[in-house]
N, C-alpha and C positions, 0 to 999 in steps of 0.2 A: 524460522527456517527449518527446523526439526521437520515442521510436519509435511515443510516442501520438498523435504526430500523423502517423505513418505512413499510408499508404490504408487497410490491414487486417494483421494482424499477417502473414497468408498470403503477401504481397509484400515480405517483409522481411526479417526474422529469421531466419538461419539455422537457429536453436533454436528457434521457431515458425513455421515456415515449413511443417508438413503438416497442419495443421489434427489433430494430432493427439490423438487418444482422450485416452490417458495426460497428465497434467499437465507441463507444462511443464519443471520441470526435473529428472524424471525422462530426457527426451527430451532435456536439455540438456548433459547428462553422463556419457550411460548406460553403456551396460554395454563402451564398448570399451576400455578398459584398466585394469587389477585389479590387486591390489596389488605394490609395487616389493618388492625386497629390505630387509627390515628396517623399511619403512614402517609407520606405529601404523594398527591397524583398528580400524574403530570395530564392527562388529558380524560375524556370521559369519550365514549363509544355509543350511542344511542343509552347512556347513561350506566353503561358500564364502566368501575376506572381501569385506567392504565396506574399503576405505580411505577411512582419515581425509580423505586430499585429494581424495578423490570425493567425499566427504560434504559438506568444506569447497565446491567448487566448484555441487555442486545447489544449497547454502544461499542463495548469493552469485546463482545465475541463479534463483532463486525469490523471491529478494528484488526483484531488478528486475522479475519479471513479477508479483508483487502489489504496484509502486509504480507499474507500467502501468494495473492494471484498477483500482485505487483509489492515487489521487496524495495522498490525504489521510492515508494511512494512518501512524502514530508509527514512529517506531526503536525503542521499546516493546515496542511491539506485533509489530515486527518479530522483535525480538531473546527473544521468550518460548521456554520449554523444550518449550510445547506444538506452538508454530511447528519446531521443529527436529527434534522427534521427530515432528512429521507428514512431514516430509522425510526423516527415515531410515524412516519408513514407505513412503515413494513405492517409497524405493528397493529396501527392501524384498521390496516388489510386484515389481516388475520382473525382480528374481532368480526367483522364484517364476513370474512367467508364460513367461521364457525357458526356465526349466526345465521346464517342464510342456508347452511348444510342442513342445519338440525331443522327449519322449516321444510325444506325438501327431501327430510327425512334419511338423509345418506350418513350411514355408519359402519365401522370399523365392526369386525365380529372379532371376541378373543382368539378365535381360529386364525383368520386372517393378521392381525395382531404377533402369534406367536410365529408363523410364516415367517413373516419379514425380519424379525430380531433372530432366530433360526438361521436366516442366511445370510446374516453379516459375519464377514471373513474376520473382523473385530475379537468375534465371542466365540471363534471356531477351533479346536484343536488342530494339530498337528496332521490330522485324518480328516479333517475339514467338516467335521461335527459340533453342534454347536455344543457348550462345554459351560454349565451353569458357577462352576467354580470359573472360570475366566470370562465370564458374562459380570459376575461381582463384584470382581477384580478391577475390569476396565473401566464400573460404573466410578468403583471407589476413588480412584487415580485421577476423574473428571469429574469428582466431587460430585456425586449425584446416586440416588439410589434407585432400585427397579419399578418404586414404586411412583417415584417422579417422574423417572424415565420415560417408565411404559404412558405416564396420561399424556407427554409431552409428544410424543409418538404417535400416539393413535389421533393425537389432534393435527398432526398436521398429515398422518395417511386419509386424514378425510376430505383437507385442506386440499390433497392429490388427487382423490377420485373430486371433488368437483370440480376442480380444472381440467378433469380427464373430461368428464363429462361436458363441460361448456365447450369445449374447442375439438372432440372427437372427429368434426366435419372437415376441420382445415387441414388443405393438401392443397398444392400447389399443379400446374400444369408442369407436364415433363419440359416444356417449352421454356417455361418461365423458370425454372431452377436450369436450366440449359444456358440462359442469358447471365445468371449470374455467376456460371462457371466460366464459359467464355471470359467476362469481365474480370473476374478477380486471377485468372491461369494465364490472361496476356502478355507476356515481356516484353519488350523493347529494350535494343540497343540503341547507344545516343553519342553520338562527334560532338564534343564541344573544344571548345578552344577559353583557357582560364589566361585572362589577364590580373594577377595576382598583384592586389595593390599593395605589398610592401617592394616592389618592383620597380615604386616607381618614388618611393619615399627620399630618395636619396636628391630628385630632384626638386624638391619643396626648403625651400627657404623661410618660413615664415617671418613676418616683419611682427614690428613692437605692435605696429596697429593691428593686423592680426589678430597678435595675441592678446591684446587688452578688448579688443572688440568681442572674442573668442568669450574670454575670461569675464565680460560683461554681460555678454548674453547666454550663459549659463551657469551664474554665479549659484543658484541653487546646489551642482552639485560640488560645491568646495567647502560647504558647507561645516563647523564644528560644530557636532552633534548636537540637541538639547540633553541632557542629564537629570535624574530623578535619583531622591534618597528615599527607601521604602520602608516602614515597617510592616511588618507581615505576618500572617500566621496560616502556614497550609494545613488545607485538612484533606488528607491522604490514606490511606489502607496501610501503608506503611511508617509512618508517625504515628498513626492510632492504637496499630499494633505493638508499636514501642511502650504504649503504657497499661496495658493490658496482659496480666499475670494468670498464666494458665496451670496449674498444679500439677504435678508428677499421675497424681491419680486420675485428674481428669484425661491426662492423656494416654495413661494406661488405658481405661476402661474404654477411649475413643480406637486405642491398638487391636482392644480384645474385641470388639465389635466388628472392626473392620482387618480379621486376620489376615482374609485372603487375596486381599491387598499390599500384603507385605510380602507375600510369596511372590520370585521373578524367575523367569525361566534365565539358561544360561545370558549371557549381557554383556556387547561391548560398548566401553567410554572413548568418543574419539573426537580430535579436534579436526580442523579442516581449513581451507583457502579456497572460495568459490571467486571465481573472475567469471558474471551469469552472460551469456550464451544462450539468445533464443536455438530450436529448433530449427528454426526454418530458416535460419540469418545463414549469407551466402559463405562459401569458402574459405573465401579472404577473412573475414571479420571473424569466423572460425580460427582459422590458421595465427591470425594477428594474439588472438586472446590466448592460444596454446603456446607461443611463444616468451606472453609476458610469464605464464605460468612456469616454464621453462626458466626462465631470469630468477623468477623464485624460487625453482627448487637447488638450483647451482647456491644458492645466495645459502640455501639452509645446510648445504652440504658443505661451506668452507666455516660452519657453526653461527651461523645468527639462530637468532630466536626465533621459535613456532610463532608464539605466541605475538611478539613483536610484531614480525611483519604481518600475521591474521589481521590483524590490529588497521596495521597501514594498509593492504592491499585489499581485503576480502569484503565483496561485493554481498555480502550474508547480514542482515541486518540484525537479525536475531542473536548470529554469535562474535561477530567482528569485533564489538566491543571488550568482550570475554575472552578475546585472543582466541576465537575460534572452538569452543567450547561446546559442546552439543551433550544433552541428555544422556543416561546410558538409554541404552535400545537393544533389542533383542531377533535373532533370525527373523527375517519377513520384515519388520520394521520400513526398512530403506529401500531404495530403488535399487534395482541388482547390482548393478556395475559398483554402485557406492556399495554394497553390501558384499558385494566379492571382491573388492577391492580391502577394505577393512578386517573381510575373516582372515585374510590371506598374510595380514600383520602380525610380527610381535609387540609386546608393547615397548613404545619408545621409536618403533621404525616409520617412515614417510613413506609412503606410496609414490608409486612413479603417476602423471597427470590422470587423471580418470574424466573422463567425457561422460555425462547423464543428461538428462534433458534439459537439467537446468543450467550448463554451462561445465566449466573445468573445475576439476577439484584436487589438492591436495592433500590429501588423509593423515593425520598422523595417530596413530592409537598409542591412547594412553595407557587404556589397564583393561583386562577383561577379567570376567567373574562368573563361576559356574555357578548352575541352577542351585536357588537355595529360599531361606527365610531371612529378612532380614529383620536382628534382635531387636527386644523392645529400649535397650540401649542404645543401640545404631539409628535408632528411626524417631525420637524419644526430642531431641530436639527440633526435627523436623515439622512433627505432630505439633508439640507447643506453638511452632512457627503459623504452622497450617492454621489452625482453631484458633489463634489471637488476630492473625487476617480475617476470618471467617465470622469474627465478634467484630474485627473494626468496621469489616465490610457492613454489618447490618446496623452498626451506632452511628458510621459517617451520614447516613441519611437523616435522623435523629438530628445530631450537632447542626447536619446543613441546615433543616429546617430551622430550630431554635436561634442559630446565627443571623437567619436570614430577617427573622421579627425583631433582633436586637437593634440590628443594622437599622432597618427603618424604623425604630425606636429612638437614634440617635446615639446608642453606645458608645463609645470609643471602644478599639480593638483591644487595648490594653486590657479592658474591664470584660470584654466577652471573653480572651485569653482565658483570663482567672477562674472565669463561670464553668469554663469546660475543662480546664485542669490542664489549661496545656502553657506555653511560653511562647510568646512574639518575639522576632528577629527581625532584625533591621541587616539593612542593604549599605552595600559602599554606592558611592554615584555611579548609576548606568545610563548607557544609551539608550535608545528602543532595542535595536537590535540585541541587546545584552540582555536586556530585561525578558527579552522574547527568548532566550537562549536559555536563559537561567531557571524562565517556570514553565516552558513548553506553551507560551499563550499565543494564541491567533493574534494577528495585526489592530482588530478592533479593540481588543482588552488592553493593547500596549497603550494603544492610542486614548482609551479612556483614563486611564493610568497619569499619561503624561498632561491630561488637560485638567487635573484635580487641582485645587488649589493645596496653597503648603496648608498641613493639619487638617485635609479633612478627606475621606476613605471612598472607596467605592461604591457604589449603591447595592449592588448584588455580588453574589462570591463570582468568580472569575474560572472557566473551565480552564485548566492548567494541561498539559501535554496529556493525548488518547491516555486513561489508566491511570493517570497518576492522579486525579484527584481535582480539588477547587483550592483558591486562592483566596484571601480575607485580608485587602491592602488598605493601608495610608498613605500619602504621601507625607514626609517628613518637610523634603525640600527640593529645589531645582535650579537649575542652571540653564537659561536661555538658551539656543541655538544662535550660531555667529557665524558671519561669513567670514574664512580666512583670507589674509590679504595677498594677492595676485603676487609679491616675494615668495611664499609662505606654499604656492603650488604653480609656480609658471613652469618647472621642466613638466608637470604634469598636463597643464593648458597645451605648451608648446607639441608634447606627444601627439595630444588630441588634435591640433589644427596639423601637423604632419599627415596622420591619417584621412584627416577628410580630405584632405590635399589633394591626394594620393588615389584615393579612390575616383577621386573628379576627372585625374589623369587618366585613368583607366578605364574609364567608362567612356570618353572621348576616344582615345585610342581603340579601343571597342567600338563604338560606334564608325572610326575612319574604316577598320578593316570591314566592316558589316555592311559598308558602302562597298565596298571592292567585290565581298562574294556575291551580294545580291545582283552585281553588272554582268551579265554571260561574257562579257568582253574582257572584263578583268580578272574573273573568279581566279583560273588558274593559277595567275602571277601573285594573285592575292594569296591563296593557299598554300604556295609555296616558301610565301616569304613566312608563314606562320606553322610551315612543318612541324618545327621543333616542339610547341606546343600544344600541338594538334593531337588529340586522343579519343580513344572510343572504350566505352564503359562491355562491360562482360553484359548478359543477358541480364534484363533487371524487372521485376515486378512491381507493382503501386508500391507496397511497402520498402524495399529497397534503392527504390527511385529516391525515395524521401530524405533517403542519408549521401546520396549521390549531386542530388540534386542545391544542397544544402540546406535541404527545408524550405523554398522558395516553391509554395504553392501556383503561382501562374505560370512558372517552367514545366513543374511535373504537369502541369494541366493541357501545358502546348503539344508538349512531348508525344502526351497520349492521343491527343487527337490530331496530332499530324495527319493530312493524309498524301503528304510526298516528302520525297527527301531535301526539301530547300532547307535554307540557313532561315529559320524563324525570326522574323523581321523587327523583332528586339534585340539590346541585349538584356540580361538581368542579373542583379545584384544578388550576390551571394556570399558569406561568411568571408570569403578569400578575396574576392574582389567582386570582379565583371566577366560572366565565362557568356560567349556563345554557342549555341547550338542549333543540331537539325536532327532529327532521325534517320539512324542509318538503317533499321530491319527492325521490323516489326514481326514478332512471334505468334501466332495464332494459339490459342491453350490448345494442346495436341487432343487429336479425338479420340484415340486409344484412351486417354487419361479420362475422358467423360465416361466411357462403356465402366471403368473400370471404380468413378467416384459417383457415377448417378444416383444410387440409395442413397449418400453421404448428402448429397446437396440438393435433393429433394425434401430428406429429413431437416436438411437446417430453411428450406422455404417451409417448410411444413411449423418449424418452429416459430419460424418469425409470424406467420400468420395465425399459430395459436395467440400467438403475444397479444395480439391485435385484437382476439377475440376476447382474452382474460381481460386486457385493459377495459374493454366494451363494459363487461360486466362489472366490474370494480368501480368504475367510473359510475353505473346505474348503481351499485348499492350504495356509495358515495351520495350521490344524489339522492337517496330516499331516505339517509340515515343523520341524525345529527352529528358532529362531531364538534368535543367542546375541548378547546387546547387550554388548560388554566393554570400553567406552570413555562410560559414563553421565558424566562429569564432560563430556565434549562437548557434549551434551544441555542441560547445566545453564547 
């Protein structure tokens, strides 16, 4: 979340720092150095490899930059085969377009080369100069030096001129970017009438039959979990680094190397409460979120804790857990309003609510520190920390391999334990869900998990939560899944047939009065009797419609293509109940707004038809190149 509250990812990020074409962490990892001696590949490129620990390190800066553009997003979601193989796709790409540049002879000049690193705001002083002492500094900080840097650079500014070059022709008609401003700048107001099915709960009696009939035919979900006992052994960056002894002098001599590194301009440390807040989200949903903030900052003024409620409330995924915690950072770092809001503290004091693009924020600074050096004392355990990750990170590959022949050797984990120097731990009985909690695993790894039999292990190590490493299980022992007995959850049954009840009601009822407006002879009398619940939504576009509409796709779809104002000849089911609607005005996107967005959305037809063009090509050097995946259990 640090970086999302950066000014733009352009001003920041070494690994985002060109605004470039290619994906993220293609450009994060790329092509400047290929596989070690004896290092396990995960795929080959017209016979060139991919290594594992390239693949390992894209996964890991792809992970951060889709927890940037979406903070909401699962460890799930992260950790899918689909998500991983789109990343040995990137990489893929990239083999393919280096190779295809250097045929077509397209290069990078060191001129052109210095240009670009030149005008990254990153490496710039104060006077917006680029600043070789703060060019070293930023490399050092993101572990990287100028000499990795710059090949990592100049391969993918080549990556850029030939996608500059494949797609130079696409452009769009003024026409066609004209329709799809129209379309996406449309609003619509909408009358509905919500018959809200706890409304009608009061009149549902359920019988014994019911509920055993209920209780019968969804005994699945009453289910008492199944249960697994594991022994275990993770192999992590952080476990590895646990056993790995870095000496005073190695870390010296890695201080003295990297001095200029330890130099920070003035710097403040500050925690926060983000409740996120698109841009674009309308008033209301605005106004609603400023208010929970408000209930926050009252709650911290009668003395609760920062830290506590960060905790409970803040929508920041990166520092929520930390009780709100963010890096120090220095002028320019943050988005303004976060940055004027934060210089403008003592330490110890909260800010009043602060609005940034990313939603409401509460600030509290903790401590600030003028420009200086920090000792080789101060930085001293850090370094050791740094450089024992930096050793685990390139031995976890090593273990995995070694692991992985043991395994299908038939080892016991016990005896691989020993071999690697580490300790296996066993588990209390878990559920999936638990098990899925406790090592950050996708649904398929649980599921393989719970079908082992008792004493014998998984076939391949297990990807454990985005970063955190691989898994190395057995099962000890387990306990069935069992349905509990209809005593054991009838208030719960009972709930469940209340509701459906309930909404059966109201969807009848919904449909009596839906006969009444549709009749010209009855409408009025009909719509009078349903005043009270009669309402009309504020102006609303496709994306707002979505949260109005209750996410019920063939409402929002009717909506749009009204073309009068009748009562839409269904009704439809929605989160609350059964609402009716009809269109009351339809918005045309204002023309003012076209004269004034047509470069904008010409350039994004212009984009999307580059896409179309790059895919063309990627798809043909695809087709003419071999591609050999020989590490699928990675993937999985």
């Amino acid at each position: 979340m640090l970086e999302m509250l950066r000014r733009n990812a352009g001003s920041w990020g070494i690994k985002i720092a060109f605004g470039i074409i290619i994906v993220v962490f293609v450009f994060a990892f790329g092509m400047g150095s290929f596989t070690e001696k004896k290092e396990p590949v995960v795929a080959y490129v017209g016979g060139e490899p991919i290594s594992a620990r390239e693949f390992q390190r894209a996964h890991e800066d792809a992970i951060t930059a889709m927890r940037r553009r979406n903070p909401g997003i699962s460890a799930e979601e992260l950790n899918t085969p689909q998500f991983k193989q789109a990343i040995l796709g990137e990489l893929v790409n990239a083999r393919l377009m280096l190779a295809a540049s250097a045929k077509m002879g397209i290069t990078v000049s060191p001129a052109e080369l210095r240009a670009v690193i030149s005008s990254i705001p990153a490496f710039q002083n104060a006077q917006n100069v680029f600043d070789p002492g703060i060019y070293k500094n930023a490399l050092a900080q993101n572990h990287s030096t100028p000499t990795r840097f710059e090949a990592e650079l100049k391969d993918n500014q080549i990556m850029q001129k030939l996608q500059g070059f494949t797609t130079i022709s696409a452009l769009p008609a003024e026409s066609e970017a004209k329709g799809l401003f129209q379309w996406a700048r449309e609003t619509v107001r909408m009358d509905y009438v919500l018959f809200a099915a706890k409304d009608f709960e009061a009149q549902v009696k359920p019988t014994d039959k019911q509920v055993a009939d209920h209780y019968e035919a969804t005994k699945d979900k009453y289910k008492d979990p199944a249960r697994i006992r594991l022994e275990y052994l993770p192999i992590t960056v952080a476990d590895l680094a646990a056993t790995i002894k870095v000496s005073d002098e190695e870390a010296k001599k890695n201080y003295d190397a990297n001095a200029e590194s330890f130099r920070h301009p003035a710097q403040l440390q500050a925690r926060h409460i983000l409740l996120l807040v698109q841009p674009s989200a309308p008033q209301d949903v605005a106004d609603k979120a400023l208010a929970q903030v408000k209930d926050i900052q009252t709650q911290l003024k009668k003395g609760a804790s920062f830290e506590a409620l960060a905790q409970k409330h803040s929508q920041d995924p990166g520092s929520a857990p930390k009780g709100g915690e963010l890096p120090w950072f220095s002028q320019g770092a943050m988005v303004k309003p976060f940055e004027d809001a934060a210089m403008a503290l003592k330490p110890g004091q909260v800010s009043d609510p602060v609005r940034t693009q990313f939603g409401w924020h509460l600030i509290k600074l903790v401590s600030a520190r003028p420009a200086g050096t920090v000792s080789f004392d101060q930085a001293k355990e850090q370094i050791k920390k740094r450089l024992a990750e930096e050793k685990a990170s390139e031995k976890s590959n090593e273990i995995l391999d070694q692991s992985m022949d043991q395994i299908a050797a038939g080892v016991k984990l016990s005896k691989i334990a020993q071999s690697l120097g580490l300790a296996v731990r066993k588990s209390e009985l878990l559920d999936q869900q638990e098990v899925q909690r406790m090592f950050g695993l996708k649904k398929e790894a649980v599921d393989t998990l719970f079908a082992l039999a008792p004493g014998s292990g998984a076939k391949t190590p297990l990807s454990m939560e985005p970063g955190l490493g691989y898994l190395l299980a057995e099962k000890i022992e387990g306990t069935p899944e069992a349905v509990l007995p209809l005593d054991k959850v009838r208030d719960k049954v009972v709930a469940e047939v209340k509701g459906q009840e309930a909404r059966k009601l109201a969807l009848e009822k919904a449909q009596q009065v839906l006969a009444g407006l549709l009749n010209p002879e009855t409408q009025a009398q009909t719509l009078a009797q349903v005043k009270s619940g009669f309402k009309t939504t504020p102006p609303l576009d496709r994306q707002a419609a979505v949260a109005e509409t209750g996410g019920n796709p063939q409402l929002l779809m009717a909506i749009f293509a009204a073309n009068d104002k009748n009562w839409l000849k269904q009704p439809y089911e929605i989160p609350a109940g059964v609402a009716l609607a009809r269109l009351a005005e339809r918005i045309p996107a204002p023309e003012q707004m076209w004269e004034q967005e047509k470069r904008i959305w010409i350039s994004q037809g212009a984009q999307a038809f580059s896409q179309e063009l790059f895919n063309a090509l990627l798809n043909s050097l695809r087709a003419s190149t071999k591609v050999e995946i020989v590490r699928q259990d990675l993937l999985n």
